[in-house]
C-alpha positions as CSV (number, residue, x, y, z in Angstrom):
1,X,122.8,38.3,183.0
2,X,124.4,35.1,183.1
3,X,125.2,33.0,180.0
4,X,125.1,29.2,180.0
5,X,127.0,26.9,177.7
6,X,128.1,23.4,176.5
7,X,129.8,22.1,173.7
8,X,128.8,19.4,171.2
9,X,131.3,17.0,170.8
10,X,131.7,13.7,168.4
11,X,134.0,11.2,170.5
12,X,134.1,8.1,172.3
13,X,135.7,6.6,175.3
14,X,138.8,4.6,175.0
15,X,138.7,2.8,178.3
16,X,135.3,1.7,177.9
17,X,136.2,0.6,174.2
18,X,139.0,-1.0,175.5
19,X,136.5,-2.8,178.0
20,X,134.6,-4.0,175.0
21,X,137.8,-4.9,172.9
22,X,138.8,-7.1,176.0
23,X,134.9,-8.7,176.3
24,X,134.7,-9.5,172.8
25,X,138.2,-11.3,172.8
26,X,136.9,-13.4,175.5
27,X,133.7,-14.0,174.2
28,X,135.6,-15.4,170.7
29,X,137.9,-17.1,173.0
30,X,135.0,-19.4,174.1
31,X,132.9,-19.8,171.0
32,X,132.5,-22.7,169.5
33,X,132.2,-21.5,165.7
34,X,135.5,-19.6,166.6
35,X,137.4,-22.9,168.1
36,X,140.2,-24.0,165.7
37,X,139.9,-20.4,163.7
38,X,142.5,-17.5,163.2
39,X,139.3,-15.5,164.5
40,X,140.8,-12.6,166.2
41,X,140.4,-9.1,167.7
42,X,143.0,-6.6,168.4
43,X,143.9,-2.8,168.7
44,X,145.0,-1.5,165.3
45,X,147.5,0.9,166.6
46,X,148.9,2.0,170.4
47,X,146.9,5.3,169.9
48,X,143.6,3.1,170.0
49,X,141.7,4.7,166.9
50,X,141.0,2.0,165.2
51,X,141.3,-2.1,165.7
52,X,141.5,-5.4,163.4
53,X,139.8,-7.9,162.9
54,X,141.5,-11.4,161.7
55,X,138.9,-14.2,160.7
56,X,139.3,-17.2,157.8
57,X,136.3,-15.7,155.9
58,X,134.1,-12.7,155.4
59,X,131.6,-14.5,157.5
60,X,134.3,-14.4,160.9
61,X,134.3,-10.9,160.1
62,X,130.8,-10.3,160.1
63,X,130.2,-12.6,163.3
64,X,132.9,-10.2,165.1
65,X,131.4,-7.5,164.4
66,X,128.2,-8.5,165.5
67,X,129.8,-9.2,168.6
68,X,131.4,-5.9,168.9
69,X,128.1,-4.4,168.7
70,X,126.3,-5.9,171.0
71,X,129.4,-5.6,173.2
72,X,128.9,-2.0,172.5
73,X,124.9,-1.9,173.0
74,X,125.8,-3.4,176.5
75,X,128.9,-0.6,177.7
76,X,126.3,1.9,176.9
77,X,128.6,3.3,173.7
78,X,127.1,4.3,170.0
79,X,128.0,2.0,167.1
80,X,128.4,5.1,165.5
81,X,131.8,5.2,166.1
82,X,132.7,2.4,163.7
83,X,133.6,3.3,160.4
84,X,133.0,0.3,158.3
85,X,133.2,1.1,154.7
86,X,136.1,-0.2,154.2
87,X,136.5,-3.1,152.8
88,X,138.0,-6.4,153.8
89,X,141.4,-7.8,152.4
90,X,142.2,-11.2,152.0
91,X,145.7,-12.8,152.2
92,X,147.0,-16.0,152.3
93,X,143.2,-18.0,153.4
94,X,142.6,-15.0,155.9
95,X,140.7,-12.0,155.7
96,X,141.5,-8.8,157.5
97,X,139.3,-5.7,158.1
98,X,140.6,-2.8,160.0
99,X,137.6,-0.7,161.3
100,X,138.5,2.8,161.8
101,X,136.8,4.7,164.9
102,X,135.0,8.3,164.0
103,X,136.1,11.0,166.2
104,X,135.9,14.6,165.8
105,X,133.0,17.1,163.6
106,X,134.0,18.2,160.3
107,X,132.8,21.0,159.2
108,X,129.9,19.6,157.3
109,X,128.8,18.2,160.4
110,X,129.3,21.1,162.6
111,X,127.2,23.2,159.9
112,X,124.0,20.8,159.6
113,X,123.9,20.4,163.6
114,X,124.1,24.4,163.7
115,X,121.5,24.6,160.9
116,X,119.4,22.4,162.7
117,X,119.2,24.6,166.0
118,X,119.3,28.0,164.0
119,X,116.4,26.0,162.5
120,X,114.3,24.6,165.2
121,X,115.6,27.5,168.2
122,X,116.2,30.5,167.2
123,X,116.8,31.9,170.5
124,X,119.8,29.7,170.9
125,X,123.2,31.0,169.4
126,X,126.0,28.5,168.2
127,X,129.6,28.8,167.3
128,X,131.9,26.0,165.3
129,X,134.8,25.5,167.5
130,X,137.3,23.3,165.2
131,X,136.0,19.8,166.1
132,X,133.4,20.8,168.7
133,X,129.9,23.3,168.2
134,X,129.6,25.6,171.5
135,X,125.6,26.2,172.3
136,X,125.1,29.1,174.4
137,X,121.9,30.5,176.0
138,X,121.0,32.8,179.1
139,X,118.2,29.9,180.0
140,X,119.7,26.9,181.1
141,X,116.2,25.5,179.6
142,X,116.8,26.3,176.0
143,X,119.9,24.9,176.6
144,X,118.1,21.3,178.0
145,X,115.9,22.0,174.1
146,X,119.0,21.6,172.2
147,X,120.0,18.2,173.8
148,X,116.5,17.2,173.6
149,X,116.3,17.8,170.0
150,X,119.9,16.4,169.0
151,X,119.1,13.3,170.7
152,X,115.6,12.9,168.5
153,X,117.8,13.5,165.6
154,X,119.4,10.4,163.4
155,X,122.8,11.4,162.7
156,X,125.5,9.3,161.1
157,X,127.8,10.3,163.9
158,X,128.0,9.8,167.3
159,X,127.4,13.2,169.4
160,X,128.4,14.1,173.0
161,X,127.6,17.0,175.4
162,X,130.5,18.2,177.9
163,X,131.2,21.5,179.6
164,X,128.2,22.0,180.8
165,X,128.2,25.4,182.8
């Protein structure tokens, strides 16, 4: 009998984050609030895992932000993926936030998404992978229950099916 699989990932996608990186800095570009400002939005490092924002007060920050979200509503892409709990620094009149981006399951987060299928489908059997949780099943429906149920759920962290087979 055949056994059908995917794997649960936690990741996001750097060309369409760079597409939102690139609409946002337009979008400050033309603002009016932002005219005359250091107000400014840029990649963090070259491997694109995180990015920096440049404003002359907390408030800049916040309005960025805001525009990275809905920037990220639009694309399609979780706001899950920003980490901001870090706090913003202030130098010199301007304040600086660098905003992580979450990739990857830990192992705490690999074990409650496991415990939640165990949990809800028995039938199902999961394996932690590293940074990915395989689901396999011999029905490809069971399989279409898991992804059903991990999208009702309210995680702190993005999630993401591939290899679907």
């Amino acid at each position: 009998m055949a056994q059908f699989s995917f794997d649960i990932v936690s990741d996001y996608d750097k060309s369409e984050l760079n597409n939102v990186i690139d609409q946002a800095q337009r979008e400050l570009d033309n603002r009016y609030d932002f005219k005359g400002t250091r107000a400014a939005l840029e990649w963090a490092d070259s491997d694109k895992t995180s990015f920096k924002l440049t404003g002359d007060s907390e408030f800049h920050i916040d309005a960025i932000l805001d525009i990275i979200r809905k920037k990220l509503a639009i694309r399609g892409q979780s706001q899950k993926v920003l980490d901001t709990s870090k706090e913003p620094t202030t130098t010199n009149l301007q304040v600086t936030k660098v905003i992580p981006l979450k990739k990857g399951l830990d192992q705490d987060k690999a074990k409650k998404i496991t415990a939640l299928i165990r949990e809800q489908l028995p039938k199902v059997k999961t394996q932690i992978q590293g940074t990915e949780v395989r689901v396999m099943s011999p029905k490809k429906d069971e399989l279409q229950e898991v992804m059903t149920l991990l999208r009702s759920q309210d995680f702190d962290f993005p999630i993401d099916f591939t290899n679907y087979r």
